[in-house]
N, C-alpha and C positions, 0 to 999 in steps of 0.2 A: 099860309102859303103851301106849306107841307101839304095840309088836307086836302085843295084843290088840286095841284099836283099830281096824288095817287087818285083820286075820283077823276081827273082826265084821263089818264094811264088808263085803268080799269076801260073807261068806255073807248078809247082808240080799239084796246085789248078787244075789246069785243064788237065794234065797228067790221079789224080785219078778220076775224075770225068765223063771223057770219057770211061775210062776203067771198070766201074761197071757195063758191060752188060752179059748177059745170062739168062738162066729159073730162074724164079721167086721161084721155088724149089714147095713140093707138098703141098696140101691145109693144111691147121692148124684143128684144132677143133672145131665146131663150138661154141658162146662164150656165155654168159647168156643172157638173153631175159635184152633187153633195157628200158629204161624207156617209159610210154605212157601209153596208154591206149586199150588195145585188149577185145575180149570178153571169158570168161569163158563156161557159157552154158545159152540153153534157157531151160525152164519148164515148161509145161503145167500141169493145172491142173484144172480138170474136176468136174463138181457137188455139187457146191460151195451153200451152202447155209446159206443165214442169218438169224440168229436168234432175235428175238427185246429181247432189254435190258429192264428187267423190270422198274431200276428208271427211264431211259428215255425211254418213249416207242418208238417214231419215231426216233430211232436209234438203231442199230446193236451193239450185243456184237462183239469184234473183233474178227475175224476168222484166223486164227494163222494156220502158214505154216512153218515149222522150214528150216531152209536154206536146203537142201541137199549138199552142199559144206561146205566149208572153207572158210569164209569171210573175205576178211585181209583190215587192215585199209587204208581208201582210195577208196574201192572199192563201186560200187555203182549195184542198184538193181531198172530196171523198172518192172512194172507193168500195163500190159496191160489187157484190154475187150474186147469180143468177140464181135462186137456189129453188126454181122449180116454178110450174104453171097451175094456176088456178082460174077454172073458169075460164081458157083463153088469157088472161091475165100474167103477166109474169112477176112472180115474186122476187126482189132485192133485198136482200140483204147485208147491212154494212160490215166490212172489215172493222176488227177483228173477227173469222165465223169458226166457230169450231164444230164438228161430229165426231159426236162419241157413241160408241156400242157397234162402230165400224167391226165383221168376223172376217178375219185375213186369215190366207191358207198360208200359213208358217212354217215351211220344210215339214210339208204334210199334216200339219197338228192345225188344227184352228182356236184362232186367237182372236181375243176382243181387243180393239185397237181404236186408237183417235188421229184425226189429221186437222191443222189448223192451218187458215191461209190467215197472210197480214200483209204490211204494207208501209214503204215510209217514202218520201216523196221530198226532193230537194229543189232548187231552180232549175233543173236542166229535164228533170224527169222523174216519173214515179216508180219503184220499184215494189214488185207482189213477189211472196214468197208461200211455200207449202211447208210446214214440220208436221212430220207422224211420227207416233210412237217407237214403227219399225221403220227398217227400208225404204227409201220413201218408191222403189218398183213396183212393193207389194198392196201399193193404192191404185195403180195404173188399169186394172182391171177385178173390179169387186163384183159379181155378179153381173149383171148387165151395164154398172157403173162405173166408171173413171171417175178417180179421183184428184188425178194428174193431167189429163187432156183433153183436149175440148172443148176447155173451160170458157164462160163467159162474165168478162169484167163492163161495169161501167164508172168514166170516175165524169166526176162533177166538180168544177172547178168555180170556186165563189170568188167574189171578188170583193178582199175586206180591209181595212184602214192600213195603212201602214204602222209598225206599231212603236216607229221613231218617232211618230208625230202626234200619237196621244200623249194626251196630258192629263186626261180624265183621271181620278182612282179607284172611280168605279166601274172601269172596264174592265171587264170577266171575260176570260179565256172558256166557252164551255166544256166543259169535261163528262158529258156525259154524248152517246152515239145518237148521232143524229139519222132517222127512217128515211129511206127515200121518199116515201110517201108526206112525210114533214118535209123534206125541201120541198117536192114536186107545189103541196099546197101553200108554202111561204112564197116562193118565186113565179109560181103561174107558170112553170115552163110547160111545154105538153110534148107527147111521142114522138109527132114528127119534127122536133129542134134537135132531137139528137142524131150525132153527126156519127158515122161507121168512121174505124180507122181500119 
C-alpha cells in the first residue's frame, strides 16, 4: 500500500507540474527602489571665496553650503575642485587637494608655501575649508592666480543604505577617494544633470 501510495504521489506530482503552462499574465507595478547605492544629484557651485579666520590666520572660516536636498542617513556627499581645463574638458578633483611649491611674496622675501582645501558635511550642510602654510591673504593673489577666490566646487550627493539597517559584516565603508570620472562612469550621470546653485 505504502508503494502505491508514493507511485501515485509521484505521478499526481508530475500530472500538476507539467500542466502549469501558458502567459505569464500582464506586468505588476513596478516595486520600491532596492537597496544600494544610486546617486541623487550633482551641484555646482561657482565663486567660492575664502575668508581667513582671524584666530587662525592661515585658515579659512568655513564656507557653508546648505544641502539643497534631503539628506537621509546613510547617504554620503563628495566634493570636488575645479582644478583646471583640458581640451575644453574640465578637470575635478576630489577633496582632500593640496598645492605644494606655491612661491608667496612674504613681507618682501619669497617663500615656498602650500594651501589645502577640505571638507566635512553633516545633515543640514557641507562645509569647505582652505589652510596655508602662511596667512591665508597671502594666497588671495599668486600671480595671475587665487588661491582663495573664485573658486569652483562641485559636490555629488549619493544615495546609500542607511547604516541602522545593515546587518551584513561584510559591508565596507571605502576609504580610499573616489575620481569624478569613477562616479561620472558608475552612475551614468552626464553634464547637463548638474544643477548651478
Amino acid at each position: 500500500m505504502k508503494k502505491f501510495f508514493g507511485i501515485a504521489l509521484l505521478i499526481i506530482g508530475g500530472v500538476v507540474a507539467t500542466s502549469c503552462t501558458g502567459s505569464d499574465g500582464p506586468q505588476g507595478p513596478p516595486g520600491p527602489p532596492g537597496p544600494g547605492n544610486s546617486i541623487i544629484a550633482v551641484y555646482e557651485k561657482f565663486d567660492v571665496n575664502f575668508i581667513q579666520n582671524k584666530e587662525v590666520p592661515n585658515q579659512s572660516n568655513e564656507y557653508r553650503i546648505e544641502h539643497p536636498i534631503d539628506l537621509g542617513l546613510g547617504d554620503a556627499v563628495f566634493v570636488y575642485f575645479l582644478d583646471g581645463v583640458d581640451k575644453d574638458a574640465p578637470i575635478w578633483t576630489p577633496l582632500p587637494r593640496e598645492y605644494n611649491g606655491i612661491v608667496l611674496n612674504i613681507n618682501g622675501k619669497e617663500e615656498e608655501s602650500s594651501i589645502k582645501y577640505f571638507y566635512n558635511f553633516g545633515p543640514f550642510n557641507v562645509d569647505l575649508f582652505a589652510r596655508g602654510d602662511h596667512d591665508l591673504v597671502n594666497y588671495d593673489k599668486v600671480g595671475q592666480v587665487s588661491f582663495t577666490k573664485g573658486l569652483v566646487f562641485r559636490l555629488v550627493y549619493i544615495r546609500a543604505d542607511d547604516p541602522k539597517e545593515i546587518k551584513s559584516a561584510n559591508h565596507v565603508v571605502p576609504s580610499k577617494r573616489v575620481s569624478y570620472d569613477e562616479l561620472v562612469k558608475k552612475y551614468n550621470f552626464k553634464e547637463e544633470d548638474v544643477i548651478k546653485l
